[in-house]
C-alpha positions in Angstrom: 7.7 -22.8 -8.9 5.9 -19.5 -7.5 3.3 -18.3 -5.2 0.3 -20.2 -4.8 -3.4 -19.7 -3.0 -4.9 -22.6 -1.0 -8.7 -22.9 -0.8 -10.3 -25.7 1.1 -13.5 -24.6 -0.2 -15.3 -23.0 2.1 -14.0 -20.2 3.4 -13.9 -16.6 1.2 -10.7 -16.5 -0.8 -11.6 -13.8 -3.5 -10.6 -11.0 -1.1 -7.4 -12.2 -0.6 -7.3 -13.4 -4.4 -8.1 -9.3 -5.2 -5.9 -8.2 -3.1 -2.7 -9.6 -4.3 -4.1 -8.8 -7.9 -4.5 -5.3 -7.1 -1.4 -5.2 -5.3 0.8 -6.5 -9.1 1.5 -10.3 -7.8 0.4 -13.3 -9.9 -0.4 -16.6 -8.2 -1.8 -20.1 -9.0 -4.6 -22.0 -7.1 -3.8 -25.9 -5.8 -6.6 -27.7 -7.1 -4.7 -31.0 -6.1 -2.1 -32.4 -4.0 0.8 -32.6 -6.8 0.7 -28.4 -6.8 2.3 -28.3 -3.4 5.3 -29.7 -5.2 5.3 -26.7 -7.8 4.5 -24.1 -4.9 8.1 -22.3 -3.8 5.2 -19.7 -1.4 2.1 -20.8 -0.2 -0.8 -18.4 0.9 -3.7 -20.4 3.4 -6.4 -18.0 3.6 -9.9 -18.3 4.9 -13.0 -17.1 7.3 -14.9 -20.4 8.8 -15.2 -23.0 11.0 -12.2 -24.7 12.4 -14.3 -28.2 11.9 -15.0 -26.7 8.0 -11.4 -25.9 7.2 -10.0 -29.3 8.3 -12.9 -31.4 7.1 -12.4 -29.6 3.8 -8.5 -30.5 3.4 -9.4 -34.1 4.3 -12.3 -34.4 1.8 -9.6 -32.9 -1.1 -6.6 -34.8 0.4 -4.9 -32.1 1.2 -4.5 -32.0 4.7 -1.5 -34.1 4.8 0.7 -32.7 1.9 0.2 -29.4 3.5 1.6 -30.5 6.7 4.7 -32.2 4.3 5.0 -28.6 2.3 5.2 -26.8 6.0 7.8 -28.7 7.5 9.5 -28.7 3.9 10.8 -25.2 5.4 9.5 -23.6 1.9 7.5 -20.0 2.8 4.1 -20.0 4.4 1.4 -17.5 5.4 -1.5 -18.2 6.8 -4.2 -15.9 7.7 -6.9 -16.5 10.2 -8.0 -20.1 9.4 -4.6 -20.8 7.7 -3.3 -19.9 11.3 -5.6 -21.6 13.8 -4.9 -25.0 11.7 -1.2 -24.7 12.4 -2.1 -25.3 16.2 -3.0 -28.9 17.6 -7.1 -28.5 17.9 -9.5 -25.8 18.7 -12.1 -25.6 21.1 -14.3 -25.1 18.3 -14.6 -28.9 16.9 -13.4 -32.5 17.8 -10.8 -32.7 15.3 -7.4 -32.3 15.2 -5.1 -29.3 13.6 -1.8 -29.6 12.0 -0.1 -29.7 14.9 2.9 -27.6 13.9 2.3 -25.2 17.1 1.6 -27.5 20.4 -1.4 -25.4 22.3 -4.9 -25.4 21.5 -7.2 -23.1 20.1 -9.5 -21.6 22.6 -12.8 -19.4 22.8 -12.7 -15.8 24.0 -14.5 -15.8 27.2 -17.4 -13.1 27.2 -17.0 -12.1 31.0 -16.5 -8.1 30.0 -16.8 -8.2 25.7 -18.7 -9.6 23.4 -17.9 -12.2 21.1 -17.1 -12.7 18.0 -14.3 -10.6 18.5 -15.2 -8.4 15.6 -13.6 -5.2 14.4 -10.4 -3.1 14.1 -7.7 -3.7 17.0 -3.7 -2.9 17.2 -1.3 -6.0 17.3 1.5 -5.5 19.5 5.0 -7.3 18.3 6.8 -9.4 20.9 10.0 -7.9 19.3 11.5 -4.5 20.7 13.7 -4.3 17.3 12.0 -1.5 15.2 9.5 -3.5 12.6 10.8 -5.2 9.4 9.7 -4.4 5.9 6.4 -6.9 6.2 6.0 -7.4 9.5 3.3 -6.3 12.1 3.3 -2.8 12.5 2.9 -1.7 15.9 1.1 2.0 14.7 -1.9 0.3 12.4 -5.2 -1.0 13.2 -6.0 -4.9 11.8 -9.1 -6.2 10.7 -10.4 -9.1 13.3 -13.3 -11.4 13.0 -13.1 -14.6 15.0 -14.5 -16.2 18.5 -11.9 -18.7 18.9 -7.7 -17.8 19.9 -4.5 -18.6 21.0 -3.9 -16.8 24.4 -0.9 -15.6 25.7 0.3 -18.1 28.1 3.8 -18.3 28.4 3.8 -19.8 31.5 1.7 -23.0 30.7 2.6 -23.4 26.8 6.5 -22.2 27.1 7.1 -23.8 23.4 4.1 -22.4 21.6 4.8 -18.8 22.5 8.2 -19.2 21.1 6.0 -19.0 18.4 4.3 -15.9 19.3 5.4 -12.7 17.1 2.2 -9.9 18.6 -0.2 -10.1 20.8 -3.6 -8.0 20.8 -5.7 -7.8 23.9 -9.6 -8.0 23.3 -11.1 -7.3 26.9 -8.7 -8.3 29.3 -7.3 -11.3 27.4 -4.3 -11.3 25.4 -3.8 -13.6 22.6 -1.5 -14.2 19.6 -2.5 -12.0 16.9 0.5 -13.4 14.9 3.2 -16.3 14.7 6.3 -16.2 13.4 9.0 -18.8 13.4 11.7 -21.0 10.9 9.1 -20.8 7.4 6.0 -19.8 8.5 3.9 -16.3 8.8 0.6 -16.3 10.4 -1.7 -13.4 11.1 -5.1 -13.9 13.1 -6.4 -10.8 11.6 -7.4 -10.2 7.9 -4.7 -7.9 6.1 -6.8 -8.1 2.6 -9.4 -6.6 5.0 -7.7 -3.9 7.1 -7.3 -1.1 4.3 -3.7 0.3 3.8 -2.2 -1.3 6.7 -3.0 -4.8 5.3 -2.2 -4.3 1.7 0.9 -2.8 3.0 1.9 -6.1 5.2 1.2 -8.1 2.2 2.8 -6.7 -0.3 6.1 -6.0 1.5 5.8 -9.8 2.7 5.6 -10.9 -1.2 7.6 -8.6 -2.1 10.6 -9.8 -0.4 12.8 -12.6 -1.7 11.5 -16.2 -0.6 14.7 -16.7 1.5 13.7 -13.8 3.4 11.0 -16.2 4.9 12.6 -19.4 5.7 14.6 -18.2 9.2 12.7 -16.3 11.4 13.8 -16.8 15.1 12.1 -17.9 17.9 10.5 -15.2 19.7 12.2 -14.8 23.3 9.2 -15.6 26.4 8.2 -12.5 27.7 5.2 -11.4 30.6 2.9 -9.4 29.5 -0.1 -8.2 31.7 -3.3 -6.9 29.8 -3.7 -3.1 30.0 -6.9 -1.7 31.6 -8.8 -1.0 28.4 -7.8 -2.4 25.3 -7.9 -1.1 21.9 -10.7 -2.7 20.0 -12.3 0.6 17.8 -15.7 1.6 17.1 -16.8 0.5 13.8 -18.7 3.4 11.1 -20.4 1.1 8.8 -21.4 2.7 5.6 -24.5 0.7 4.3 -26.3 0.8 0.5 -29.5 -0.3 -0.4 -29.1 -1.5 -3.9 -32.7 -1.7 -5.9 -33.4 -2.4 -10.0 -34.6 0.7 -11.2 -37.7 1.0 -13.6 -35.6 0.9 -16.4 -33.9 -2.3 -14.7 -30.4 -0.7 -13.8 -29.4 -1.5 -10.2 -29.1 1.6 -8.1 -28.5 2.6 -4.5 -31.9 3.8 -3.2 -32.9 5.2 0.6 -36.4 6.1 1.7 -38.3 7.0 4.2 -39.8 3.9 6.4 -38.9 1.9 4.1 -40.5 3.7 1.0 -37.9 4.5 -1.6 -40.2 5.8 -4.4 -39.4 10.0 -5.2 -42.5 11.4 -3.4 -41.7 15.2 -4.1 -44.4 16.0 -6.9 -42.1 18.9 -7.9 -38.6 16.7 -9.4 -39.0 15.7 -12.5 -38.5 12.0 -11.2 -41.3 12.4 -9.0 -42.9 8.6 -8.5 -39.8 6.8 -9.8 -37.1 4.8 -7.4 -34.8 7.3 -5.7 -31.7 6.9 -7.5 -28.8 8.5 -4.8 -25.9 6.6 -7.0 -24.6 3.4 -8.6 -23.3 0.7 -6.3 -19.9 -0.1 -7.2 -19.1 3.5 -7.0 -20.4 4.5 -3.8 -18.5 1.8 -1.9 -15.4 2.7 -3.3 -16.5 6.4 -2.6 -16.9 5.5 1.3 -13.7 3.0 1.5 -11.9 6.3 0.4 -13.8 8.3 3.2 -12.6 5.7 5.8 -15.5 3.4 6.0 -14.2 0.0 8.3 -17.1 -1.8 7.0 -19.5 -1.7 3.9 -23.1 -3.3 3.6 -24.6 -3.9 0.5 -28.2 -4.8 1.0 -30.6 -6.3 -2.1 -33.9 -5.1 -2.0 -35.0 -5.7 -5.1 -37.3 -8.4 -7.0 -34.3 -10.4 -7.6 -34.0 -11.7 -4.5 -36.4 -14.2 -4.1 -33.9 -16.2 -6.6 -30.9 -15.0 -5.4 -28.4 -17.5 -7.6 -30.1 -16.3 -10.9 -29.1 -12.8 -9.7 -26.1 -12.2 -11.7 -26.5 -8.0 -11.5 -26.4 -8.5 -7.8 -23.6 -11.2 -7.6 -21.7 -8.8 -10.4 -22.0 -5.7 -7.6 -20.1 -8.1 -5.3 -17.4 -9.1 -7.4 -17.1 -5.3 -8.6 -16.8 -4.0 -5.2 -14.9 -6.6 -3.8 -12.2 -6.1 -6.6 -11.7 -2.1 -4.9 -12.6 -2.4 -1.3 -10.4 -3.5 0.9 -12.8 -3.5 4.1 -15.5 -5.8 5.3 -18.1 -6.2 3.1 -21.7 -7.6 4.2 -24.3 -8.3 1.8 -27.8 -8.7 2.6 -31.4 -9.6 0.7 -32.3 -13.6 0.0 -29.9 -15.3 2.1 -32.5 -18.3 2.6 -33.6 -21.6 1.5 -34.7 -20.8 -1.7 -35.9 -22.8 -5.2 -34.9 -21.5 -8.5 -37.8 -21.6 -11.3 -36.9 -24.5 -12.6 -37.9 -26.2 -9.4 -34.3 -26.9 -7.9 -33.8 -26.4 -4.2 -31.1 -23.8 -2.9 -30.0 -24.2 0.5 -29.1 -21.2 2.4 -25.7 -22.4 2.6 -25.4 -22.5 -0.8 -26.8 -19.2 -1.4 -24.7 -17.7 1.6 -21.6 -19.7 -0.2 -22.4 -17.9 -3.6 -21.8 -14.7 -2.5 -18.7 -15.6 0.2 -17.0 -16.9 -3.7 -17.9 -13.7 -5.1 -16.3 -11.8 -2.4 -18.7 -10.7 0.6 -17.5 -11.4 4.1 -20.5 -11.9 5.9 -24.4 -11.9 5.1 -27.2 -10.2 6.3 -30.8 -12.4 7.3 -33.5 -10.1 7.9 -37.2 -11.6 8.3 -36.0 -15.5 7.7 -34.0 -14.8 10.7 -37.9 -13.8 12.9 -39.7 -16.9 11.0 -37.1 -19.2 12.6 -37.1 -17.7 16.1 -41.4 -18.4 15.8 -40.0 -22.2 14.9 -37.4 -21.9 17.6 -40.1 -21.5 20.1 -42.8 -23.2 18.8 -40.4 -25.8 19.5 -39.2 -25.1 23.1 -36.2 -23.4 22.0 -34.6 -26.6 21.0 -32.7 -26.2 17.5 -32.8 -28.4 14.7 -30.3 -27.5 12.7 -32.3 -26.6 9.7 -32.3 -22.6 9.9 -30.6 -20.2 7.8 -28.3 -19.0 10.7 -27.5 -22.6 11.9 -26.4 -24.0 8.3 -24.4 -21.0 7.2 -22.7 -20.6 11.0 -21.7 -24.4 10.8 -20.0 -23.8 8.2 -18.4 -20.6 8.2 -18.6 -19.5 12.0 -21.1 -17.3 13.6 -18.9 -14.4 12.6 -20.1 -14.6 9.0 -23.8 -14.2 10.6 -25.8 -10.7 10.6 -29.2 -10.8 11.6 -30.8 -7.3 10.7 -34.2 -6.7 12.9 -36.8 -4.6 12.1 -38.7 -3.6 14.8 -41.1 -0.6 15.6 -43.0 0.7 18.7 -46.2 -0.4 20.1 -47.0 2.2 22.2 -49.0 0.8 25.6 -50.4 2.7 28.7 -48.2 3.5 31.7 -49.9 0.1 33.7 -49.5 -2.4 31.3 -49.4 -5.6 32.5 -49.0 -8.0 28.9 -46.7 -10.7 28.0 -44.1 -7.7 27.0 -44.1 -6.0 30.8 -40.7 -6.7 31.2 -39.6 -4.9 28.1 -41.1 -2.1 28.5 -39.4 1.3 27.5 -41.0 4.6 29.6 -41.2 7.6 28.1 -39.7 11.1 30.3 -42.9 13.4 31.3 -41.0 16.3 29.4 -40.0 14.0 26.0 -39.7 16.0 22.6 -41.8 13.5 21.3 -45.7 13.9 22.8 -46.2 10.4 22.5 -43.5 9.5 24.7 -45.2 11.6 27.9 -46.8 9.0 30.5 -46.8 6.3 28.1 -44.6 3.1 28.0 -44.4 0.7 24.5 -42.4 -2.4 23.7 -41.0 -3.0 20.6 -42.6 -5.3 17.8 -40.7 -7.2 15.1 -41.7 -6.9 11.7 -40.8 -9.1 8.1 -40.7 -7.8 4.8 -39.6 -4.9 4.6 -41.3 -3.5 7.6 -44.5 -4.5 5.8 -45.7 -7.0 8.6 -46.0 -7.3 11.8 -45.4 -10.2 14.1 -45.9 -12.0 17.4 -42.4 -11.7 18.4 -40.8 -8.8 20.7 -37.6 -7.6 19.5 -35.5 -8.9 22.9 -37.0 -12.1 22.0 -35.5 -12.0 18.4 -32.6 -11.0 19.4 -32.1 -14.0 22.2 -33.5 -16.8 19.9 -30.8 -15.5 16.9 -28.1 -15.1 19.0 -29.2 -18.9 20.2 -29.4 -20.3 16.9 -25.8 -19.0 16.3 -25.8 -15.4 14.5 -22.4 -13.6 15.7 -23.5 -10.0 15.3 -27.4 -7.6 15.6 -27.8 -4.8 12.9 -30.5 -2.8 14.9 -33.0 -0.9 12.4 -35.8 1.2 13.9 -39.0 1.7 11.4 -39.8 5.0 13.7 -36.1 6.9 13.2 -35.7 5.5 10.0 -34.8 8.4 7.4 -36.1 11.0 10.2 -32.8 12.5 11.2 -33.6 12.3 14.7 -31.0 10.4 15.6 -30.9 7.0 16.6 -33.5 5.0 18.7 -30.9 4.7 22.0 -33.8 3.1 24.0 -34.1 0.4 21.4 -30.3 0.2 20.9 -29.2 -0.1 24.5 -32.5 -2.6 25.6 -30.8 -4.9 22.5 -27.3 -4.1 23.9 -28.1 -5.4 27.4 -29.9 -8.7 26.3 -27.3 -10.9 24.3 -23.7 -11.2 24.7 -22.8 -10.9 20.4 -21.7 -7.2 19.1 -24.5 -4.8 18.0 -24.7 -2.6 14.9 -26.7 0.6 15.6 -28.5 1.8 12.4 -31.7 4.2 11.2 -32.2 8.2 12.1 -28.6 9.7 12.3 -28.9 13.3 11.0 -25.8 14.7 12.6 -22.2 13.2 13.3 -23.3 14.0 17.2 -25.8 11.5 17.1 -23.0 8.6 16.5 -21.3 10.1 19.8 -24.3 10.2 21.5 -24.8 6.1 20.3 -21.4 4.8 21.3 -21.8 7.1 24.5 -24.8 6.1 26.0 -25.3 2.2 24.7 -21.6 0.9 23.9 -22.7 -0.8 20.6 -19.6 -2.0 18.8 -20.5 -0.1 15.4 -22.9 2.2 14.2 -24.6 2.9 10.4 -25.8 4.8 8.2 -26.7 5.7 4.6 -28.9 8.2 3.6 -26.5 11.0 5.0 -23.4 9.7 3.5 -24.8 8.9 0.4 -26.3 12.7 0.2 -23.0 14.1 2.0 -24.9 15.8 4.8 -22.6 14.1 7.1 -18.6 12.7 6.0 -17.5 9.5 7.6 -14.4 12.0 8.1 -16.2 14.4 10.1 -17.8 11.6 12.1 -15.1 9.9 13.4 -13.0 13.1 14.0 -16.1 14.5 16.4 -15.8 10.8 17.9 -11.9 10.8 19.0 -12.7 14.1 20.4 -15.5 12.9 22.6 -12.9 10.2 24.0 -14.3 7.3 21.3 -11.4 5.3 19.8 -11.9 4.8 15.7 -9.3 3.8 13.5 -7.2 6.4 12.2 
């Protein structure tokens, strides 16, 4: 008997698997039904579909003994999938859940938010008592990622939210950020993904004796009316570009539109690939400084085989073992064929690096190739893109689409395809090309490299169609010019889909994220080069951001 992990196999469980490792707990995995007789604690952890997780305890024939091991009354926590399947079905799929919690599953509606809901938000206990060793804490900031709930409705599911243990509000919806009742434990959010505060849940939860968890109450049905703003923070994501070397050694590189090689004749690595650190060690670096997310993008050769890449997938599993944030990778997410001729679905390349322990990828110029297809095609979708295969699977949420676009500057009376896009330059702009002039904004592939026949509002449309769940905005023009970011391009993104939007290229100064969040309302903002050259702290950042009025976590 002891604590066991479930994994229905599709959903990442390394970073839950890391955390209770890091944390001094041991645990076994069920590989078949007969271990839910040895387990005295179960664990159900995953990020996904609701359709994935179910389908994937039928296929292993483990859906029904872990209904039996539930209603055994032996300890249970589930975290975000492992708590939407305790309810009876989710708007999500035609399929039905475990039924141990009788309400639905329902998707946030995007009236005044985006969605997924995506980020760090508080979770408010239904209790007044003062918070057990364990339990929700009322003071910390969670880690959410998910466009399905279970709202707070006392009124029409009375038995359900006896269930209820906090509530978070995401726009002017409330739903049940966690359960708690008899045996089981459920959080919506991701405590192996919300820094101290999670770790500190978890390990005070497995730290306590298993009859601690066998008796909870039911929690007493109370009204609760949404708050006028709710408490969803701004997101600073910290973001390496990880390159081989000449000498073949994977290193975090930054250049300037795109050109990482040392250009300054005078260092003695003049020519070479800028070399500002060593992976692994910056993203523990930046989860120290208070990073809530982490990207890890592959820019090297590697990535046109991205399963033979074992420096690349050991990054991952390196980082994944010390960070205890969101961590995105990017670079080769595609359809792809290994040299010895056999296919690799994007799925299955996306899946590879979910197992190592990334919590959502990054598509950058497969993402523009299948929004050419998508229209080619009349926008109808066939299922077949990078975005659609991995988002069936594992939710939108798990879906960045990372755009590179740059300016094609046009005369004042332009009257092409791209009229209604148009950005117009102020007759007094810093910049002389701005003055009387107008452009629209042109997506590129590769690197920046090429140009094609695709603006970027229509990128950003046909992705969000196809099913991507969040935009990481890049500008060629600002990139590494520390002019700040391109607010034009940011905010005409921002106003044309309904998905959260990453701001990223030219910050110079912690003023410019203030002046991003300000005057677009992006959900997050990036950068790299001036963290990874400490010009600007993540510290300083979000300290000139609370005093502006901009909620970060703390």
């Amino acid at each position: 008997m002891g604590l066991f992990l479930l994994d229905y196999g599709a959903g990442n469980v390394q970073s839950l698997a890391n955390s209770i490792i890091a944390l001094g707990h041991t645990f076994q995995w069920i590989t078949d039904p007969a271990d839910f007789d040895s387990a005295s604690t179960l664990v159900f952890p995953g990020v996904g579909a609701f359709a994935s997780a179910i389908g994937g305890l039928h296929e292993r024939g483990l859906f029904e003994p872990l209904r039996r091991y539930i209603l055994s009354g032996r300890p249970y926590f589930g975290i975000c999938i492992g708590m939407q399947v305790l309810f009876e079905s989710s708007a999500e799929a035609d399929c039905e859940g475990l039924g141990i919690i009788p309400c639905p599953i329902e998707r946030f509606d995007n009236v005044d938010k985006t969605v997924p809901h995506m980020g760090w938000n508080a979770a408010e206990p239904i209790a007044s008592a003062p918070n057990a060793s364990g339990d929700v804490d009322a003071n910390a900031y969670y880690y959410f990622v998910h466009s399905y709930c279970a709202k707070y409705n006392p009124e029409v599911y009375p038995e359900a939210m006896h269930w209820a243990h906090s509530t978070t509000q995401y726009g002017h919806e409330l739903f049940l950020s966690s359960v708690k009742k008899g045996n089981v434990f459920a959080t919506q959010f991701h405590p192996e993904k919300s820094g101290k505060a999670g770790l500190k849940l978890l390990d005070e939860w497995l730290r306590q004796p298993e009859s601690a968890h066998t008796h909870a109450p039911p929690a007493p049905l109370i009204k609760r009316v949404p708050s006028p703003t709710h408490k969803l923070t701004k997101r600073i994501v910290a973001c390496m570009d990880v390159r081989a070397n000449d000498a073949g050694d994977l290193v975090v590189t930054k250049g300037d539109q795109y050109d990482v090689r040392e250009k300054d004749t005078a260092v003695k690595s003049a020519g070479a690939v800028r070399n500002l650190g060593k992976p692994v060690a910056l993203a523990a670096r930046y989860y120290a400084e208070g990073a809530d997310e982490l990207c890890l993008l592959n820019i090297t050769s590697f990535r046109h085989s991205p399963l033979r890449d074992q420096p690349m997938l050991a990054v991952v599993r390196a980082a994944a073992e010390t960070v205890f944030v969101p961590l995105t990778i990017g670079g080769g997410i595609k359809d792809t064929v290994d040299p010895d001729g056999t296919p690799r679905p994007a799925r299955e390349v996306a899946a590879t690096y979910f197992r190592a322990g990334a919590d959502k990828v990054s598509i950058g110029s497969e993402a523009v190739y299948a929004v050419e297809r998508l229209r080619a095609a009349g926008y109808k979708k066939d299922g077949h893109s990078a975005i659609e295969q991995i988002a069936r699977a594992y939710g939108n949420q798990a879906v960045v689409v990372s755009i590179d676009p740059r300016r094609v500057y046009v005369d004042s009376d332009y009257d092409g395809p791209y009229k209604a896009e148009l950005v117009r330059g102020a007759p007094d702009a810093a910049d002389e090309r701005e003055r009387g002039r107008a452009w629209w904004y042109q997506c590129t592939v590769s690197g920046g490299r090429e140009a094609r026949d695709v603006s970027v509002v229509e990128l950003a449309k046909g992705v969000e169609l196809l099913g991507a769940g969040e935009i990481l905005v890049n500008s060629i023009d600002r990139d590494g010019t520390g002019r700040g970011f391109d607010l034009d391009l940011v905010a005409l993104i921002k106003r044309s889909v309904t998905i959260p939007v990453v701001a990223s290229s030219g910050a110079g100064t912690a003023q410019h994220f203030v002046d991003v969040f300000k005057q677009t309302g992006v959900e997050a903002a990036l950068a790299a080069g001036i963290f990874h050259r400490s010009e600007v702290g993540i510290k300083e950042v979000k300290t000139l951001l609370k005093e502006n009025g901009v909620n970060v976590r703390r």
